[in-house]
Kinemage of the C-alpha trace (Angstrom):
@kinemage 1
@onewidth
@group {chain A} dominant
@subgroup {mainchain}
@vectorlist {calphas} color= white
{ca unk a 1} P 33.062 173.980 -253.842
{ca unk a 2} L 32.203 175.593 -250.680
{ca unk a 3} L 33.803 177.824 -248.972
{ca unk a 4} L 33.452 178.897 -245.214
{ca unk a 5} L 34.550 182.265 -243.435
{ca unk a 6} L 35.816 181.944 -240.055
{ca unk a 7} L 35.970 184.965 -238.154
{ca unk a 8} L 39.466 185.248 -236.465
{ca unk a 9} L 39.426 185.136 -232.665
{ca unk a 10} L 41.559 187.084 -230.476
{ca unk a 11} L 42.326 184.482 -227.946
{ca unk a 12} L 45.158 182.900 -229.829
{ca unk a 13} L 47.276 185.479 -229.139
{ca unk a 14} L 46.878 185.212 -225.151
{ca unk a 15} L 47.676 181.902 -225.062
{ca unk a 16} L 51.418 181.810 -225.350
{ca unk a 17} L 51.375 185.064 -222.868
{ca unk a 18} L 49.408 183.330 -220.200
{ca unk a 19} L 51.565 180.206 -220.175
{ca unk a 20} L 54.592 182.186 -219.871
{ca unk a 21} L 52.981 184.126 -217.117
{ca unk a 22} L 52.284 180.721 -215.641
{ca unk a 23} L 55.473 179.177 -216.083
{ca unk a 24} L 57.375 182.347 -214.154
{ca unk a 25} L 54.683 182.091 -211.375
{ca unk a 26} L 55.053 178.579 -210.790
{ca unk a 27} L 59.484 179.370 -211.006
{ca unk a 28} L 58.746 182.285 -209.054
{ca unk a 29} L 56.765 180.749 -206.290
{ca unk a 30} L 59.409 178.108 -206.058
{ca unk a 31} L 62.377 180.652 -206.265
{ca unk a 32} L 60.914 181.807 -202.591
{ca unk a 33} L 59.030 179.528 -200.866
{ca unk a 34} L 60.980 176.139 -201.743
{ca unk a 35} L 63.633 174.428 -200.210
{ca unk a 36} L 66.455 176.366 -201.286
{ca unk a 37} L 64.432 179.275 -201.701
{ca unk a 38} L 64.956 182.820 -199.710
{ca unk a 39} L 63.092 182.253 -196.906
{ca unk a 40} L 64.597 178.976 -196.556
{ca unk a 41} L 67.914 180.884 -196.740
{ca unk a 42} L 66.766 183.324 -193.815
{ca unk a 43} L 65.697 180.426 -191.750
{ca unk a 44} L 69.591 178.431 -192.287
{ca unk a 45} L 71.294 181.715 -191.465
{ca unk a 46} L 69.040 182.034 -188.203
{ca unk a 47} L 69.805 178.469 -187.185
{ca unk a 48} L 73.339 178.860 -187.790
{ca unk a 49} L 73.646 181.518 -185.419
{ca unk a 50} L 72.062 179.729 -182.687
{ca unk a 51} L 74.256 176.689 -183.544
{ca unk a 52} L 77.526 179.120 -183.160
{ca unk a 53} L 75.956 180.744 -179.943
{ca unk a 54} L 75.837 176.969 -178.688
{ca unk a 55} L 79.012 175.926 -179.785
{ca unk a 56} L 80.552 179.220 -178.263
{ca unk a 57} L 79.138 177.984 -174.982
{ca unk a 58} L 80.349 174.500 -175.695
{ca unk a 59} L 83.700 175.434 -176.279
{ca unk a 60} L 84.047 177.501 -173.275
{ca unk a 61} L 82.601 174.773 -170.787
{ca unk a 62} L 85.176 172.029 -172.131
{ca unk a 63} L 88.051 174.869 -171.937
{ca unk a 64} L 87.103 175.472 -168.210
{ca unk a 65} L 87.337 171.508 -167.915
{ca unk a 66} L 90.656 171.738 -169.298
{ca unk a 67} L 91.617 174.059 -166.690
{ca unk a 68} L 90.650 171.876 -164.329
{ca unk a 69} L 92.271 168.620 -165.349
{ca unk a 70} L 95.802 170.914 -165.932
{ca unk a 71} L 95.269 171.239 -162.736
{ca unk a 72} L 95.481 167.767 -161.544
{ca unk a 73} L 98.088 166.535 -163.915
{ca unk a 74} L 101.388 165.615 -163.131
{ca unk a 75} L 104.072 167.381 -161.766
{ca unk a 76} L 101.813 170.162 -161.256
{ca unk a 77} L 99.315 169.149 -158.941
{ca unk a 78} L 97.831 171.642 -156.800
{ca unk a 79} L 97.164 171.091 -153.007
{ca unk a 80} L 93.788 172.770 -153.224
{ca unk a 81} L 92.619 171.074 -155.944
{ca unk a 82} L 94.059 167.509 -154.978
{ca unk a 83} L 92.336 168.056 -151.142
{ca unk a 84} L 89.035 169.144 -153.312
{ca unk a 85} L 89.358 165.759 -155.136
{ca unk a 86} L 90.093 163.825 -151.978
{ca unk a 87} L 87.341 164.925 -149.755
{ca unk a 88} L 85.128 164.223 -152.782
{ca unk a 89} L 85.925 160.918 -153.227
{ca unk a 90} L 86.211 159.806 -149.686
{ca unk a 91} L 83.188 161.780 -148.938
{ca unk a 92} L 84.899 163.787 -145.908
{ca unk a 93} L 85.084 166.786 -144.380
{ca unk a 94} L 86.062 168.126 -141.132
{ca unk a 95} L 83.972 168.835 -138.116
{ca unk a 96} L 84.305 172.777 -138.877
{ca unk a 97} L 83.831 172.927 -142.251
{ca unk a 98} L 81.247 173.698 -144.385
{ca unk a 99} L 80.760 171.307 -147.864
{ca unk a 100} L 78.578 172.463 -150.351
{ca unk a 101} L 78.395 169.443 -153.023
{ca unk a 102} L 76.902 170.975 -156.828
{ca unk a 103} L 76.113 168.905 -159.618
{ca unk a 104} L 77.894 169.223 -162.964
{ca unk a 105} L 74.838 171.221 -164.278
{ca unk a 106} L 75.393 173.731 -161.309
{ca unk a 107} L 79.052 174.595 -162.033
{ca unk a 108} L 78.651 175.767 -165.907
C-alpha cells in the first residue's frame, strides 16, 4: 500500500476568519449606508425639521385667516372689515382715496 504525506497548509485556518470578517463588513456597510441606516436617520431628522418649520408657517397663515373670517361672521361684523369687503367686491373706491389691491401671496 502506498502511502502519501501531505504537508499541512496554513490557509485553512483563515478561511472561517475572513468570511466572518466579510460577513460583518457587508452588515456593517449596510448598518450605515442603507435605508434605515444612520445616515439615513440624520437625513429623516433633517427633513422633519424643515417639515415642522413649514407646518409652523402653515399653521400660522390659516390662524391669521381665521382672524379674518371671525371677523366677518355674524353678529360681530366689523364696519372696517365689511367696507374692506365691499369696496373689493364692487371694485370701488372714492375719489380721495387711495386703494392698494395685494394678492394672497402678498399678505402672508
Amino acid at each position: 500500500m502506498w502511502t502519501r504525506q501531505y504537508k499541512k497548509r496554513n490557509t485553512g485556518r483563515y478561511i472561517v476568519p475572513a468570511l466572518a470578517t466579510l460577513f460583518l463588513g457587508y452588515f456593517g456597510f449596510h448598518a450605515f449606508h442603507g435605508e434605515y441606516g444612520i445616515s439615513s436617520k440624520l437625513r429623516l431628522e433633517e427633513r422633519k425639521a424643515v417639515l415642522i418649520a413649514e407646518l409652523d408657517r402653515k399653521r400660522a397663515i390659516r390662524e391669521e385667516l381665521e382672524q379674518r373670517v371671525q371677523l366677518l361672521r355674524d353678529g360681530t361684523i366689523e364696519k372696517d372689515m365689511l367696507d374692506e369687503q365691499a369696496r373689493r367686491a364692487l371694485n370701488l373706491s372714492g375719489p380721495d382715496e387711495i386703494t392698494i389691491m395685494r394678492t394672497f401671496a402678498e399678505q402672508n
